[in-house]
N, C-alpha and C positions, 0 to 999 in steps of 0.2 A: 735588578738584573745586572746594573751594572759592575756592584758590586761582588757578585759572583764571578765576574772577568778574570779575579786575581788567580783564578786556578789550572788558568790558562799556562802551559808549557812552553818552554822556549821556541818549542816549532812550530804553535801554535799560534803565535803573537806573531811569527815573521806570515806564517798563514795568512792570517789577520791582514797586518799593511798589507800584502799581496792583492786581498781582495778591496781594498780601498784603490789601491793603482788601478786595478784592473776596472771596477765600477766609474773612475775617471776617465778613464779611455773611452769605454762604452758611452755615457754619457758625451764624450767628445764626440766621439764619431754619429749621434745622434742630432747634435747641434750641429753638425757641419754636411748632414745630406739635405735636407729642406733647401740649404742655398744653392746645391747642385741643382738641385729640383728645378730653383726660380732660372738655373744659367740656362737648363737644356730649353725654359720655357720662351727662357729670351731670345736663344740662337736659330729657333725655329721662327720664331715671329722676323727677324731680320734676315731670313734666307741662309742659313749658313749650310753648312755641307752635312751628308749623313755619317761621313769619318769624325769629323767632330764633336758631334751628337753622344755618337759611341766613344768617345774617346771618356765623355764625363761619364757614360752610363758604365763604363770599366771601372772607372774610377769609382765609382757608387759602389758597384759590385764587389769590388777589394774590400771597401770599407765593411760592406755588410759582414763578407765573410771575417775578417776581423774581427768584428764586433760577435759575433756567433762564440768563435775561439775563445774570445776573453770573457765575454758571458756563461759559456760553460765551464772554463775554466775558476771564474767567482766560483761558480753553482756549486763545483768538486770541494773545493777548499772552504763553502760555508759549512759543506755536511762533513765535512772531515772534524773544524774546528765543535760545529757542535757539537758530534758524537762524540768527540775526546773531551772538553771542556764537562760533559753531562756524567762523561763515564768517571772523572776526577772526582766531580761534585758527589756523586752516586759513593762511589768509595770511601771517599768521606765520611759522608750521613753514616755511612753501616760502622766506621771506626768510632765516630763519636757515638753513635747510639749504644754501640759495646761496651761503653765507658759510661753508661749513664748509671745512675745507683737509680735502687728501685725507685725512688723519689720523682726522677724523673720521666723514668719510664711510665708512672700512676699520671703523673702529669699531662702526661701528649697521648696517652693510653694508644695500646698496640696496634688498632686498630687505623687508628690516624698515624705513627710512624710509618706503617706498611704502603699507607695513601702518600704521604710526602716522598718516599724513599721508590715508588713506582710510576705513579698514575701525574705527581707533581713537576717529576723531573724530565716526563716524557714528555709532558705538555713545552717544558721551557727548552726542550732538545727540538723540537718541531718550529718553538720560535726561533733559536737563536738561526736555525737553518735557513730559514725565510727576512728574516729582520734585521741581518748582518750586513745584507745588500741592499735591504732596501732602505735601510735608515742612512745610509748614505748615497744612496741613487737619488731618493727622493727631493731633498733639501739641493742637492747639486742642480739638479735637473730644471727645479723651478727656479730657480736664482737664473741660471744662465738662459732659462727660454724668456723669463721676465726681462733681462736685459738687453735681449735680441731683440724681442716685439715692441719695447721701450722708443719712442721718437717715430715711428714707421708710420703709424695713423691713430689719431688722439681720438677717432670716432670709434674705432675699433677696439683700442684698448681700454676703454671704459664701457665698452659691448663684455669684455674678457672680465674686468672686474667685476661686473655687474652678477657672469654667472658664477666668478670663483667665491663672490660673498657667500650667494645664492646656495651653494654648493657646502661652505663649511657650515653656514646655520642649520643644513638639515643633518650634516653629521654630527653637530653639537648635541641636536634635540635628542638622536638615537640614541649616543653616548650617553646619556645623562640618566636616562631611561634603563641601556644596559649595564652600567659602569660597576653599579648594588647589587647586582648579582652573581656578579662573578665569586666573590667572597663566600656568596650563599651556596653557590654551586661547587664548589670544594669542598665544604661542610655537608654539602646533601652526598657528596662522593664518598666521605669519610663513612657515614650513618649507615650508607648501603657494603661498606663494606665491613663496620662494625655488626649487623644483623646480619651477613652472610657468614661470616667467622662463626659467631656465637651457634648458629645454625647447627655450621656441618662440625664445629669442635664438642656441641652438646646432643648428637643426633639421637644417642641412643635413652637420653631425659627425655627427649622429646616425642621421642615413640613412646617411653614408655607410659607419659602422661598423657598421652591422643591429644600431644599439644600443635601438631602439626597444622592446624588450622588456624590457633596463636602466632604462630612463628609464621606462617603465609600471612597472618594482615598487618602483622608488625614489618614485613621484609615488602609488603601489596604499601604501604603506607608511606614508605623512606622510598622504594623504586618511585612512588606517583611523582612526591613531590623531586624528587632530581628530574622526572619526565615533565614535570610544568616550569620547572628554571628552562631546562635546554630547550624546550618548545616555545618559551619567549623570548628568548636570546637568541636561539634562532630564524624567531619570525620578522627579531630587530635589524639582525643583523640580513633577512631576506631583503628588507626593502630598500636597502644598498644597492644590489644590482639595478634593479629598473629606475631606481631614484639617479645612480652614475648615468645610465644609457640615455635617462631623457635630458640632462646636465649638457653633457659632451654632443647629443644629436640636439638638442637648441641652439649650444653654442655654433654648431658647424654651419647649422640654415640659416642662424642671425649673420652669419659673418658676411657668409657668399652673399645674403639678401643687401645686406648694406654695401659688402664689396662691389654688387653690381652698380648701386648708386653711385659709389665713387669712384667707378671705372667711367662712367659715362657722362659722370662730371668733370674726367680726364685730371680727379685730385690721386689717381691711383689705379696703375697697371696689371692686368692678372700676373704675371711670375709674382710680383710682390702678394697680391691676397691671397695667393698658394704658399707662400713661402711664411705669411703671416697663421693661415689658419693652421698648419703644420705645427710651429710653434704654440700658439694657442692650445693647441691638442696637448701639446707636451707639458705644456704648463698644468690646465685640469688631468691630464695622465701622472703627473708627478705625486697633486695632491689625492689621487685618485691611491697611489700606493702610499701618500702618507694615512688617508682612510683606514685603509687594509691594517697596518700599525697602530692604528687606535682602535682595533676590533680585536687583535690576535696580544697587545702588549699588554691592556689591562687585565686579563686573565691570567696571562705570565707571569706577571707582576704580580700578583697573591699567589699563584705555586712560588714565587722566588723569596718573597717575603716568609711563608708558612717553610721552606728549608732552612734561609737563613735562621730563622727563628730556632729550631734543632740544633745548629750548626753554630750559632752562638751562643747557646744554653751551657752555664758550667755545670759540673758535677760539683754536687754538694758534698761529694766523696773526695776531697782531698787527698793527694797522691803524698805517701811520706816518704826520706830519705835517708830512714837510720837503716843500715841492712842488719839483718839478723845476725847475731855472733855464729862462729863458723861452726862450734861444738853444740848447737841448739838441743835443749834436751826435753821444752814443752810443758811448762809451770805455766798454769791458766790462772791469773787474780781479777776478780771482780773487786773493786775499790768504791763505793757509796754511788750506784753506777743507778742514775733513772734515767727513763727515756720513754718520750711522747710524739711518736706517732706526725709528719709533718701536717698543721693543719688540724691539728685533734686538738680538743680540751682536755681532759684527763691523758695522765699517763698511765703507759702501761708497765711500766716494772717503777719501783719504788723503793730505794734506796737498799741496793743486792750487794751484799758482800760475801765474798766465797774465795776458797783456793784449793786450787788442783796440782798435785804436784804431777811431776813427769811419768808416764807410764800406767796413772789410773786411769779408774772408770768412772766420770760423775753421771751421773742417772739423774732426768728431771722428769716430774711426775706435778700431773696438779691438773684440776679442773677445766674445761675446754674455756679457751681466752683468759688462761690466767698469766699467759704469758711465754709458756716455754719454749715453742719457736723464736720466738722474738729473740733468746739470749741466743740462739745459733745464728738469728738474722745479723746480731750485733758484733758475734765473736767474727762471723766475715766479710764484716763492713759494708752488706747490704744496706746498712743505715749505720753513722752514727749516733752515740751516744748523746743524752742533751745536758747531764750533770756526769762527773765523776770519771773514774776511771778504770781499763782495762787494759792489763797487763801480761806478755807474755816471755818468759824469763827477765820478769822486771824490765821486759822493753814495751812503752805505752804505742799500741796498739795502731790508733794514727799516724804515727814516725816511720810506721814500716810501709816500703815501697808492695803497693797491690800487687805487684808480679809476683815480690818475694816470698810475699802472706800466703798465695793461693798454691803456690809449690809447694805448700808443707801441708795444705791438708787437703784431706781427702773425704768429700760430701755426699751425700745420699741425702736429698731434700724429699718432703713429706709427697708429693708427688712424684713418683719413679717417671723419667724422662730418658727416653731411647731415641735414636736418629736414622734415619736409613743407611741402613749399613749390612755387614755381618756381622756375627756373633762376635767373631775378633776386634774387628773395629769399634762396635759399642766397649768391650771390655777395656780395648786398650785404648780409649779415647782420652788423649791428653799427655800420653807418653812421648817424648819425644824420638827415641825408636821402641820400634814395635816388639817388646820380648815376649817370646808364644810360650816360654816357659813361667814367665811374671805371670801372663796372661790365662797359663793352665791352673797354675796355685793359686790367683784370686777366686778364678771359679770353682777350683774344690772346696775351698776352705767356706763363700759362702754358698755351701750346699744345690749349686747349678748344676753341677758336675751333671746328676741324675739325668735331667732332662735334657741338656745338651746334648748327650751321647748320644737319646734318641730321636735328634731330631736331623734329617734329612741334608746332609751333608755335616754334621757337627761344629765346628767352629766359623764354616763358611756361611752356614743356613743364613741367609738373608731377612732382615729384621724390617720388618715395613716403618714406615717415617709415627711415631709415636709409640712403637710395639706395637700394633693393633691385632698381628698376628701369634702375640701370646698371653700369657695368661696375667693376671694381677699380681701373682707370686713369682713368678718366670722373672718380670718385668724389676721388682724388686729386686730379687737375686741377682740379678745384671747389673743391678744398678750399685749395686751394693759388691760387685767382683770389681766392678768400673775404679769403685774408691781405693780397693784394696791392693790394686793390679800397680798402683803406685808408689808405695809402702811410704806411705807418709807419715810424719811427725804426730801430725792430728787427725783423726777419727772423729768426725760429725753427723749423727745421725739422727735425723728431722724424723721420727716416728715413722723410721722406717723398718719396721717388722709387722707392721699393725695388719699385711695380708698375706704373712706367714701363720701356720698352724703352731701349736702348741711345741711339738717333737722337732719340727723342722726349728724355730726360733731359737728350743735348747741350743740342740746342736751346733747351730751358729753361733753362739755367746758362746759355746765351752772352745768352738775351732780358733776365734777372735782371740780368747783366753793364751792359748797357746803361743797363734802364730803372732799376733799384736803386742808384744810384752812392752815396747820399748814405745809404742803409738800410746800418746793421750788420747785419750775417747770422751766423749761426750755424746750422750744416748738421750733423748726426747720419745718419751711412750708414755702408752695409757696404762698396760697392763704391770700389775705388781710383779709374775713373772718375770719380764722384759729386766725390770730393774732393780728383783732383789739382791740378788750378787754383785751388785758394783759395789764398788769400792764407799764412794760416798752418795750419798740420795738427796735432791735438794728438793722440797715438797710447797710451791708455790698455791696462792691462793689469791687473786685479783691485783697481780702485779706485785705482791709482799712473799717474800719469803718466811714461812712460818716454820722450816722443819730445815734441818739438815745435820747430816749425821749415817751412820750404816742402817742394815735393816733392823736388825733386834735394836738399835739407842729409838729407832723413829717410831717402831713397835709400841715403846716404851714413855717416849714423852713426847709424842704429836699424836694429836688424837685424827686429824683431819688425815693421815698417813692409815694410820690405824683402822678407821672408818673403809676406807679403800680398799684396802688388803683384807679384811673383811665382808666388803662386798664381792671381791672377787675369789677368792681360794679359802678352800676350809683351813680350818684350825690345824690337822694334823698336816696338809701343804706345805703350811707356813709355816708350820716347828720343824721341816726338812732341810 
């Protein structure tokens, strides 16, 4: 936690000492009324006047208000500093997390990012709010009440030792008890909100399997057990209170009971056993809030450990510095390029050599996991490579700064991804201004045009947060105007026609034809269709490339090519 401090702002840190002055004071003025106490006790006992009396009780009374002022004033400046320090930290997470390659995002999986980056940082916002004052209240407070009651009565102060022992062995024992579960109670947080994701992102599998009953004892199974952590860590931390009350109400009847002894053995005066047990009070009150601090910091303490951890994670996607030549024209070379998966045995591509010059179309085609996502995961630095190399205008791949890589192309991954928005916003997402003409030719050309028109305000119609409220080809087409509305270098498309119809897919390959001349493309599909008219076809088979070449060379000598286009379209299709 403490190491989180560093993201503290310049106003923040004068915050900061503010609320150390100011907890000094308070504590000041706390150690210096108890002696008021013993004078008004004394001026009475030797007759003195009721102007005088009143004169300390004024004086008490200042101090209070005082202390009220500077107390609230702490109280302002500890929620200021958390809330800013949490809101920095918060910021952070989401920049670094942006920057994480898939690798590590598979790593801390979405589900527990979402926990650390909400429910983690709320928890260490709530402490730093409470712990800022009092981790310096506390340690002030007993030091200085211990040196006040120090010499006054050696019978007394070994009455105070006896319950301040008394006092930390039962906090120890709780401690000990709840200290293991903190850890555990983060991960049961993560669990329940990994099974509530999976839930409502798969609802409509899960209707249609009558798994609803699955999914209630999977989600009945992860709620129990986070309901048996916080029900014993709660019950731990229950027996703190009446364990405090009967501490400080032992200490305050042992005191008076011996004070009376020693008053009557004339080794000690009432102002002094008021003015002792007062202190006494302050001292188990101090360690009473350093308790509080060993209930609320060890659970802080694993949310701050589980963000640092995020937050020191590198990307194993190293950022490069060559920028792209200014006339880029978009030659894609695969060079003896394998790659295996972080953590997997087997690779999945196996020594791919290929080249694309500027302006075509490569088409990969090949059995399901034989690979061909993978070369669009690697041409955008999803992952890199583990041998060899990938080149674009002969600039290796890695050397190019991420910013610069992702300005030049334009993606449509194998899942179509929409955002809440409108129609324009989805299309123009990534532009940096918004051209409604850019934005009207992407969506003619990939075939949206149709449905857009008729939908209910046109460009405005609002897009629910996933598309939910259109179709699986609507959703593509968007997604696919989204890439085009850019007019990028490069053209990557993750078997994104695969929920278009036969007439509709034409049409889009022949408008791409047209308007695309100057974009490399790169197309990942299943059907023969999809990818007999590209330029070049590369036809993988368990990470090896066995084919590559146009359609009539692969017709002709790849049989596993052949096999395909065979299974799919007739003989006079295929001779069109």
């Amino acid at each position: 936690m403490i190491k989180l401090m560093k993201y503290f702002k310049p106003m923040e840190w004068l915050q900061f000492f503010a609320v150390i002055g100011l907890v000094v004071g308070v504590v000041a003025i706390d150690m210096t009324l108890p002696d008021y106490m013993a004078d008004i006790m004394t001026k009475i006992g030797t007759g003195s006047t009721t102007l005088e009396i009143l004169q300390i009780g004024a004086i008490m009374l200042g101090l209070s208000l005082i202390e009220v002022v500077f107390s609230g004033t702490a109280g302002f400046f500890s929620a200021r500093i958390s809330a800013g320090l949490c809101r920095t930290v918060r910021e952070t997470l989401f920049d670094k997390v942006g920057k994480f390659s898939m690798q590590e995002i598979n790593k801390f999986s979405t589900a527990s990012l979402i926990t650390r980056s909400t429910n983690d940082i709320t928890q260490l916002q709530n402490t730093y709010a409470i712990g800022i004052r009092m981790i310096f209240t506390a340690p002030i407070m007993a030091v200085w009440a211990i040196v006040k009651i120090i010499g006054r009565s050696g019978d007394l102060s070994l009455v105070t030792a006896i319950f301040l022992v008394a006092m930390l062995l039962g906090l120890i024992s709780i401690l000990i008890f709840a200290l293991p579960k903190f850890t555990k109670l983060q991960k049961a947080v993560d669990r329940v909100n990994l099974v509530t994701r999976e839930n409502l992102t798969g609802l409509r599998v899960v209707r249609a399997y009558n798994a609803e009953n699955l999914q209630s004892d999977k989600f009945e199974d992860s709620n129990t057990n986070l309901s048996k952590i916080n029900l014993f860590l709660n019950r731990m931390m229950a027996l703190l209170s009446p364990f405090m009350t009967l501490i400080m109400s032992g200490l305050s009847l042992t005191l008076v009971w011996i004070g009376a002894s020693l008053i009557g053995q004339n080794l000690l005066d009432v102002p002094s056993l008021m003015a002792f047990t007062q202190y006494a009070t302050l001292v188990l009150m101090s360690f009473v809030m350093l308790s509080m601090l060993f209930i609320i910091f060890p659970r802080a303490e694993v949310s701050a450990k589980r963000v640092r951890e995020v937050l020191n994670s590198k990307s194993s996607i190293e950022d490069g510095t060559q920028s792209f030549p200014a006339d880029i024209k978009g030659k894609i070379e695969f060079k003896n390029v394998d790659f295996a998966y972080p953590n997997a045995e087997a690779k999945v591509l196996q020594d791919i050599n290929f080249k694309v010059d500027a302006g075509e179309t490569l088409a990969i085609i090949g059995s399901t996991g034989s690979g061909k996502s993978t070369i669009i995961n690697l041409l955008m630095r999803f992952y890199d490579i583990t041998n060899g190399e990938i080149l674009i205008d002969d600039t290796n791949l890695k050397d190019v700064p991420l910013h610069d890589l992702y300005n030049k192309i334009g993606y449509i991954p194998q899942k179509s991804t929409l955002f809440s928005g409108t129609v324009a916003e989805n299309v123009g997402y990534g532009l940096v201004k918004k051209d409604k003409q850019a934005i009207n030719k992407a969506i003619e050309i990939s075939q949206a045009e149709e449905f857009v028109e008729k939908l209910k305000g046109k460009l405005k119609y609002h897009i629910s947060q996933g598309g939910n409220n259109i179709s699986g080809g609507q959703k593509q087409r968007l997604s696919i105007a989204r890439a085009l509305s850019r007019k990028p270098e490069f053209l990557f498309f993750d078997d994104s026609f695969s929920a278009l119809d036969f007439t509709t897919d034409k049409k889009l390959r022949d408008a791409l034809k047209k308007s695309s001349v100057k974009s490399t493309k790169v197309i990942v599909a299943q059907r023969i269709g999809t990818v007999m008219d590209a330029d070049k076809i590369m036809v993988l088979d368990n990470g090896k490339m066995i084919g590559f070449g146009t359609h009539k060379q692969l017709m002709k000598n790849c049989k596993v090519y052949r096999e395909l286009a065979y299974s799919q379209l007739s003989k006079e299709d295929l001779a069109r």
